[in-house]
ZAKOL-954310 format. One record per atom (N, C-alpha, C): atom name; residue number from 1; x, y, z. Coordinates in pm, whole numbers, plus 50000, padded with zeros to 5 digits. Example, Ala and Ser with C-alpha at 12.3 -4.5 7.8 and 13.67 -1.06 7.14 Angstrom:
2
atom | n | u | v | w
N | 1 | 51319 | 49431 | 50780
CA | 1 | 51230 | 49550 | 50780
C | 1 | 51320 | 49670 | 50780
N | 2 | 51285 | 49775 | 50708
CA | 2 | 51367 | 49894 | 50714
C | 2 | 51290 | 50003 | 50787
This chain:
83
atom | n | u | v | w
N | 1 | 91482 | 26914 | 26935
CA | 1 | 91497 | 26905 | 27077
C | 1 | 91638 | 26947 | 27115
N | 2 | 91666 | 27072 | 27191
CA | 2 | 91792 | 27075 | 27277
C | 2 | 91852 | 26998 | 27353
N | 3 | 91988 | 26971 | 27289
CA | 3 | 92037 | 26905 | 27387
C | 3 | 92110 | 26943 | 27525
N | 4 | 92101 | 26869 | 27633
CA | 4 | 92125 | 26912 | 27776
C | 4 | 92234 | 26798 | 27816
N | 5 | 92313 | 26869 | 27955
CA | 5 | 92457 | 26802 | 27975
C | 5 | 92406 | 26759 | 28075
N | 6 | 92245 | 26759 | 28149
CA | 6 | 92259 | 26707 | 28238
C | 6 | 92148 | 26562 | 28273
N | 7 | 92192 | 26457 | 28337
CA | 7 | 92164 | 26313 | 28332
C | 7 | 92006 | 26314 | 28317
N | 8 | 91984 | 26206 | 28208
CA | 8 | 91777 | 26267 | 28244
C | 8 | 91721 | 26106 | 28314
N | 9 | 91825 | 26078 | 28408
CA | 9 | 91810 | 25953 | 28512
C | 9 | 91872 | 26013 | 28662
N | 10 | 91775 | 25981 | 28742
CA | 10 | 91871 | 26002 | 28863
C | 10 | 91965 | 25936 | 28882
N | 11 | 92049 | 25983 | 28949
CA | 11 | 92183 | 25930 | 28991
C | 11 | 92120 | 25923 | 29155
N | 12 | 92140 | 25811 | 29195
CA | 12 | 92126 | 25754 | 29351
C | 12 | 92249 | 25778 | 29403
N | 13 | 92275 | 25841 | 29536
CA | 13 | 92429 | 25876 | 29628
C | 13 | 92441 | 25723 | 29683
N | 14 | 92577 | 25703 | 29700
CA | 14 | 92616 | 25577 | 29741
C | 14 | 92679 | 25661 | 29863
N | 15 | 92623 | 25524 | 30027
CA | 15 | 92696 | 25624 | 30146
C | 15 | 92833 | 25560 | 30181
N | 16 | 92912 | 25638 | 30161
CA | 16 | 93022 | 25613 | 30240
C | 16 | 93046 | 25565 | 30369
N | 17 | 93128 | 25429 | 30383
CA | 17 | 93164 | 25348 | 30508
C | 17 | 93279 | 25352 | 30525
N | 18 | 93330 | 25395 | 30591
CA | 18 | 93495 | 25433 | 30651
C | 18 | 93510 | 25288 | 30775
N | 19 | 93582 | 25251 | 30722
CA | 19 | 93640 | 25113 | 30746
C | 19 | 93778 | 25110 | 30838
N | 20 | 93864 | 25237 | 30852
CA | 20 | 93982 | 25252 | 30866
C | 20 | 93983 | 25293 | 31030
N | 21 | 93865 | 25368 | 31053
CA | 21 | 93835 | 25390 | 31217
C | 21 | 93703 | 25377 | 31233
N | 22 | 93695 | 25235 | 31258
CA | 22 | 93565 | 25192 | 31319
C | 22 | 93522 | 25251 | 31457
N | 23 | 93412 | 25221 | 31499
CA | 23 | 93393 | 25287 | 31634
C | 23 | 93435 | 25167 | 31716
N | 24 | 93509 | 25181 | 31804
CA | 24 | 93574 | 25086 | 31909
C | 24 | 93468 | 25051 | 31991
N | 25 | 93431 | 25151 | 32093
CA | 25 | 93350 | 25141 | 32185
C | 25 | 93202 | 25152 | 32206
N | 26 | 93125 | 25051 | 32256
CA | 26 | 92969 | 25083 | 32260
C | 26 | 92938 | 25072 | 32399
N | 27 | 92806 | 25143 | 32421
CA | 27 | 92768 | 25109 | 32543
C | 27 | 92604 | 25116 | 32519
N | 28 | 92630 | 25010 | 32615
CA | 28 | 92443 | 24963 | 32582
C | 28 | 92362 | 25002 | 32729
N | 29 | 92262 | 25115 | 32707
CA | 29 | 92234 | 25182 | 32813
C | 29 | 92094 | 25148 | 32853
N | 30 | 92036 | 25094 | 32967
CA | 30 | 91907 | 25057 | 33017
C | 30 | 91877 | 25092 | 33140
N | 31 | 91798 | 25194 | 33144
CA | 31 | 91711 | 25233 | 33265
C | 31 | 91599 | 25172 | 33322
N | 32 | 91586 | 25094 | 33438
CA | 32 | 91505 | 25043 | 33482
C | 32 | 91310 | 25100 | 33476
N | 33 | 91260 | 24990 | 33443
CA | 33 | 91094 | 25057 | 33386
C | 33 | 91095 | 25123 | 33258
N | 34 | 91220 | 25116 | 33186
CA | 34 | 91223 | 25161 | 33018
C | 34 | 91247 | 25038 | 32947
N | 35 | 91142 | 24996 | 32843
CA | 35 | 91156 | 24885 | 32795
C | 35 | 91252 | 24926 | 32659
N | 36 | 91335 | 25058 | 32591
CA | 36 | 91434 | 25071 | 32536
C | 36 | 91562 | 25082 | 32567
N | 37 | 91612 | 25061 | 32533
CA | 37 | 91812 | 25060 | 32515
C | 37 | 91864 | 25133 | 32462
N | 38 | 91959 | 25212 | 32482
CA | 38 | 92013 | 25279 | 32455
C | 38 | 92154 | 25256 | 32391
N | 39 | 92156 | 25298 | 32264
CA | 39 | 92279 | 25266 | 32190
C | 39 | 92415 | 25368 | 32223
N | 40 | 92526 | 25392 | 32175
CA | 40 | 92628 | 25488 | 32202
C | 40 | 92699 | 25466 | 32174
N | 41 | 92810 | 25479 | 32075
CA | 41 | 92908 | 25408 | 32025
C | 41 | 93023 | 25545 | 31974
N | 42 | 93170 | 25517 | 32035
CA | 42 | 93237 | 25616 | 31954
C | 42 | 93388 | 25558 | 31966
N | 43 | 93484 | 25604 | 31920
CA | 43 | 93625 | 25573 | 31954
C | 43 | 93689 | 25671 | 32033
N | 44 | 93625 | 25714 | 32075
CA | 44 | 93707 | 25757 | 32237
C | 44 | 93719 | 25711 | 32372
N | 45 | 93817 | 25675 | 32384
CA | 45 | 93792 | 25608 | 32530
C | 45 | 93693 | 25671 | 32688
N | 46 | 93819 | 25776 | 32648
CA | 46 | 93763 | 25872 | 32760
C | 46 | 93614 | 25913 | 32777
N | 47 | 93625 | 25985 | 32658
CA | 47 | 93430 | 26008 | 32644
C | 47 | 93361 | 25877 | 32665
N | 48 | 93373 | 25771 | 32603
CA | 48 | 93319 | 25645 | 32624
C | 48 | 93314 | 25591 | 32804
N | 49 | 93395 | 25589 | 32888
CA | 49 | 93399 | 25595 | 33021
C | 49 | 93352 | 25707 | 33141
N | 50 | 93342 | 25841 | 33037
CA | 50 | 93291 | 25959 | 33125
C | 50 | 93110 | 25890 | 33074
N | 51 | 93063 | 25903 | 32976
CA | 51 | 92933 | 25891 | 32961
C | 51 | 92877 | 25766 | 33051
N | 52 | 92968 | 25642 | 33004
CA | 52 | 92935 | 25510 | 33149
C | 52 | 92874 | 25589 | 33251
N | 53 | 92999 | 25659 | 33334
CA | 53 | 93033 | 25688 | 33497
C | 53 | 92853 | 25784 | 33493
N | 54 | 92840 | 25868 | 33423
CA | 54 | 92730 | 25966 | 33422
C | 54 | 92605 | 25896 | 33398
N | 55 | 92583 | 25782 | 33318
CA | 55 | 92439 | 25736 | 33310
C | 55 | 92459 | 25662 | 33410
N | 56 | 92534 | 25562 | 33496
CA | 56 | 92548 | 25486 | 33596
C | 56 | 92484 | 25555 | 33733
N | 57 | 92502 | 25701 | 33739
CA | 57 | 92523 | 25774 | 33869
C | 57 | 92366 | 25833 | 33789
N | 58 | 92285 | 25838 | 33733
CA | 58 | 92188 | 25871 | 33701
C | 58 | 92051 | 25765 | 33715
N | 59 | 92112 | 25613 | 33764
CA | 59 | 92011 | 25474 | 33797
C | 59 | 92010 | 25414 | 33656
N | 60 | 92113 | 25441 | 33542
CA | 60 | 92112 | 25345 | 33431
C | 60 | 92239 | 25250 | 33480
N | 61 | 92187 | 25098 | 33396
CA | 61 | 92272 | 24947 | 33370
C | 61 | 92345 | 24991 | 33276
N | 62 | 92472 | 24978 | 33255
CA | 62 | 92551 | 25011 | 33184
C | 62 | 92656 | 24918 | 33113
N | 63 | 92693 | 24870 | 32993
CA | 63 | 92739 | 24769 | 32945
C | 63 | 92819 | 24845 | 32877
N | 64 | 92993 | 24825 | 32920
CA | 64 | 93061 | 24841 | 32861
C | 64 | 93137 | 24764 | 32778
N | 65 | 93076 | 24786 | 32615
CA | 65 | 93147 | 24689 | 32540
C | 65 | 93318 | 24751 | 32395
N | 66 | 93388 | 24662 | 32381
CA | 66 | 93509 | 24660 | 32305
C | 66 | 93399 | 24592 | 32170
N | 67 | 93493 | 24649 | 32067
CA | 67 | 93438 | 24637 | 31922
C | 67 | 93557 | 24483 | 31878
N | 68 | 93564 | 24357 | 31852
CA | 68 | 93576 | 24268 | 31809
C | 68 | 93597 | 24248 | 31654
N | 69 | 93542 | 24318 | 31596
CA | 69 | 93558 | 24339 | 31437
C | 69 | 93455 | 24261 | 31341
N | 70 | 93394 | 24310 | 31246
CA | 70 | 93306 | 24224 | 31179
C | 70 | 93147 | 24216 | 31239
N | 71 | 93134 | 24347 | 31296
CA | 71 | 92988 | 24369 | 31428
C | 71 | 93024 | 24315 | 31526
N | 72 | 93110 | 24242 | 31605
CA | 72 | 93102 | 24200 | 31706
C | 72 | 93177 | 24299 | 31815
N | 73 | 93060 | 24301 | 31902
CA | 73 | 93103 | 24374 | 32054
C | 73 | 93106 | 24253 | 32156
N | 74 | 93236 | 24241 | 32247
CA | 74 | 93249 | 24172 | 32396
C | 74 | 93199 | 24272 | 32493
N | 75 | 93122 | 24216 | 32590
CA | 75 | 93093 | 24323 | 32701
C | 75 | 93281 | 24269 | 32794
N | 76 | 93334 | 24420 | 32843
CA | 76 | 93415 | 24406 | 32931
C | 76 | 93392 | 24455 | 33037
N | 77 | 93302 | 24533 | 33061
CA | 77 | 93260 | 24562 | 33211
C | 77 | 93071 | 24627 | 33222
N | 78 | 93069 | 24627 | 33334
CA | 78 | 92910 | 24656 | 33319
C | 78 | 92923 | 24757 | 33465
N | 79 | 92843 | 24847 | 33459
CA | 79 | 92821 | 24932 | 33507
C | 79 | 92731 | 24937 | 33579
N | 80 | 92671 | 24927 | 33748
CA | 80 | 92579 | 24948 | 33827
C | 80 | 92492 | 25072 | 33866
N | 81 | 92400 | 25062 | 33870
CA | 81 | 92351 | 25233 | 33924
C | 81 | 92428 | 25225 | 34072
N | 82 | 92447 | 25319 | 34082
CA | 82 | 92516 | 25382 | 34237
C | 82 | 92341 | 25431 | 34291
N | 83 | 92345 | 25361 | 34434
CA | 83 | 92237 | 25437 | 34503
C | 83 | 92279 | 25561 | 34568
């Protein structure tokens, strides 16, 4: 039997979690008569407050939350649909 250099077991990928820049900001997005939510999460502020202002002005509830550390999000502001 030849021998071969390569593993005769798979090797499973382990995923990488970057710990060093968590995502700061989430926003939890709900359109009235949609029984789903909408997730969104990034560390940009800006983008994080332009997307608010745009689903708000579109008739979505908008929950603007700060990342706490360890999974935890505080809501700090919430967002109304504009009629």
């Amino acid at each position: 039997m030849a021998k071969t250099r390569h593993s005769k077991h798979k090797r499973t990928g382990h995923p990488k979690i970057s710990l060093s820049t968590p995502e700061k900001y989430r926003l939890v997005i709900t359109y009235p008569g949609d029984p789903t939510t909408r997730h969104f999460t990034t560390s940009d502020l800006a983008q994080a407050r332009t997307i608010a202002r745009r689903n708000a002005n579109t008739g979505a509830r908008v929950d603007f939350q700060h990342h706490q550390g360890w999974g935890r999000y505080t809501t700090t502001r919430t967002y109304q649909p504009s009629d």
